[in-house]
N, C-alpha and C positions, 0 to 999 in steps of 0.2 A: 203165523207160525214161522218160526224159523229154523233152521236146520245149519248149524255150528260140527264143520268136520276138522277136526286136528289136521296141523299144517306145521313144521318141523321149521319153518322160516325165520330167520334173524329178525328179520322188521314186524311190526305188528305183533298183534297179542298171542300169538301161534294157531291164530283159528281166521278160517277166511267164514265169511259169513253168505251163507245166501236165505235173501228174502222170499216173501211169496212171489213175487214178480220174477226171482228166476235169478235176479241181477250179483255177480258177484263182488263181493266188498271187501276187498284185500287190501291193506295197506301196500303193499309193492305192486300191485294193479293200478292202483290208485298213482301211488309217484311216476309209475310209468308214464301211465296215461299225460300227466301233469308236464313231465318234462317234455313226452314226442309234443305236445299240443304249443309249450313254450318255445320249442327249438324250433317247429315251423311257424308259428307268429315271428319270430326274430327275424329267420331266414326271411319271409316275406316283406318284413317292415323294412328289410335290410335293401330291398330292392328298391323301396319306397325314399331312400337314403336324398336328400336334396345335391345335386351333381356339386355344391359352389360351395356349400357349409358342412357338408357330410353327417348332416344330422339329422335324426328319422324324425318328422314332424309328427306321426301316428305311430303308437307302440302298443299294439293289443295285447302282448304276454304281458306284460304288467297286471293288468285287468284280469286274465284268466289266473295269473299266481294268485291276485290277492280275495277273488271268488273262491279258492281253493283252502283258502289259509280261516276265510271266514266260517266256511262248511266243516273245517275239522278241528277235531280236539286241539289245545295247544301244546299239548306235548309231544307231538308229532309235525309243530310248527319247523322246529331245528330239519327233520325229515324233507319236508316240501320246500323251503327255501337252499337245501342243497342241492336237490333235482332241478331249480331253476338256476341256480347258479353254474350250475355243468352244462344246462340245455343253453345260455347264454352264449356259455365261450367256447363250446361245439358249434352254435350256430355264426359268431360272431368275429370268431380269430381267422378264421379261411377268408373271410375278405380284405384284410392283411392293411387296412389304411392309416391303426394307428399302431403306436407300441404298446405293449403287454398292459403296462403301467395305467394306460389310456384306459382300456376296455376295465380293468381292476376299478378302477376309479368309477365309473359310470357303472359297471354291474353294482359294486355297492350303492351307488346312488337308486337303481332300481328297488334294490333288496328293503333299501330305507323305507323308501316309495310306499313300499307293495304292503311292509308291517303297518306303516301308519293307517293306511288305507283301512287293513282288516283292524286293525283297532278301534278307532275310529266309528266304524260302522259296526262291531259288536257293540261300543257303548252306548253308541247311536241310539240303536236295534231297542235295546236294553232284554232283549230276550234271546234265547238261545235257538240261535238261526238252524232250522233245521228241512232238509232235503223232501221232508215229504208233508211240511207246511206253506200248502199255499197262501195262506195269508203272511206268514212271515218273508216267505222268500219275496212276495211284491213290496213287503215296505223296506226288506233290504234294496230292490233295487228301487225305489223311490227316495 
């Protein structure tokens, strides 16, 4: 059973959703989540930075966008790669090492990154990856 309450909110289909499990499924819950989750992977990787080449050899917010981009519809792809690309240059411009140009340049190389990925592994997949199949969500991560 699900219980669907009217929500007056710009993003999402104007209804947040809650399951039996209680769990809410908002689209702008959901970006949130997505960006606090990428802008601390960044921050952390950023510490992780190599002191001589200034380049993060481990980049988990990658990984967590493109889990994210696999799990949801694609018309809300445009929605989750813009929360990553602001959690990027929120977490990324305060350490000040390169020019603007720099970071533009590598965010897009992420953004590229993270589409193929989820493409990729939807075709992979060949089925529609879904949150509360556990047989799909193993041979997605397989």
């Amino acid at each position: 059973m699900q219980v669907r309450i009217f929500d007056k909110s710009i993003l999402g289909d104007g209804f947040l959703t809650l399951s039996n499990s209680g769990r809410l499924r908002s689209l702008p819950l959901q970006l949130g989540c997505l960006g606090l989750a990428y802008w601390l992977a960044v921050v952390l990787a950023v510490e992780l930075v190599s002191p001589v080449d200034r380049i993060a050899l481990f980049w988990p917010a990658n990984a967590m966008a493109a889990v994210a981009l696999i799990l949801v519809a694609k018309k809300h792809w445009p929605l989750f790669l813009g929360a990553m690309v602001l959690a990027y240059f929120v977490g990324r411009v305060p350490s000040g090492h390169f020019p603007l140009y720099v970071y533009a340049g590598l965010c897009l190389a992420n953004v590229i990154e993270v589409l193929i990925v989820a493409e990729l592994t939807r075709r992979v997949v060949g089925i529609e990856v879904r949150r509360d199949n556990l047989t799909s969500t193993l041979s997605t991560a397989l």
